[in-house]
C-alpha positions, 0 to 999 in steps of 0.5 A: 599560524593557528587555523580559526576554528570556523563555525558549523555550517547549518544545514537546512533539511527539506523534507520531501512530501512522499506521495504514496501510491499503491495498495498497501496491507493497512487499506481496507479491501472496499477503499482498494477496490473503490480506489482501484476497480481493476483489483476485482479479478485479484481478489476473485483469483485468490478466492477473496470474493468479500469485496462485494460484502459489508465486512470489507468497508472494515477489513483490511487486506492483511486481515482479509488474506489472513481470514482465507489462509491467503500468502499475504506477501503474494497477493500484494504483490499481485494486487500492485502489480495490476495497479501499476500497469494501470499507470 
């Protein structure tokens, strides 16, 4: 006897809300210093003391490092790592 050729079973996607924590390179410095006070000793060790001037409400990070000649990848890394003991 011939198998029925059955219908495609529809699946239905949910897609899940990924909730973003962190810093990320796109954030302005003064939004990750107003979001997270603790990163001020981060940016003072690397020697980015433009928290505290007018540029940093338009500054990105990734901007910012590349400004100071800074190793982006390692500042990040620094940055969410200080975040994250906060948790």
């Amino acid at each position: 006897m011939p198998k029925k050729n059955k219908k495609p079973v529809k699946k239905k996607i949910i897609k899940k809300k990924v909730v973003k924590t962190g810093i990320s390179k796109d954030m302005t410095i003064s939004e990750a210093v107003a979001k997270y006070p603790e990163t001020i000793e981060v940016f003072l060790e690397y020697g980015m003391g433009c928290f505290g001037c007018g540029i940093a409400q338009f500054e990105t990070i990734e901007q910012g490092a590349s400004a100071h000649g800074i190793n982006l990848k390692k500042l990040m890394d620094a940055l969410n790592k200080i975040v994250s003991k906060k948790k």
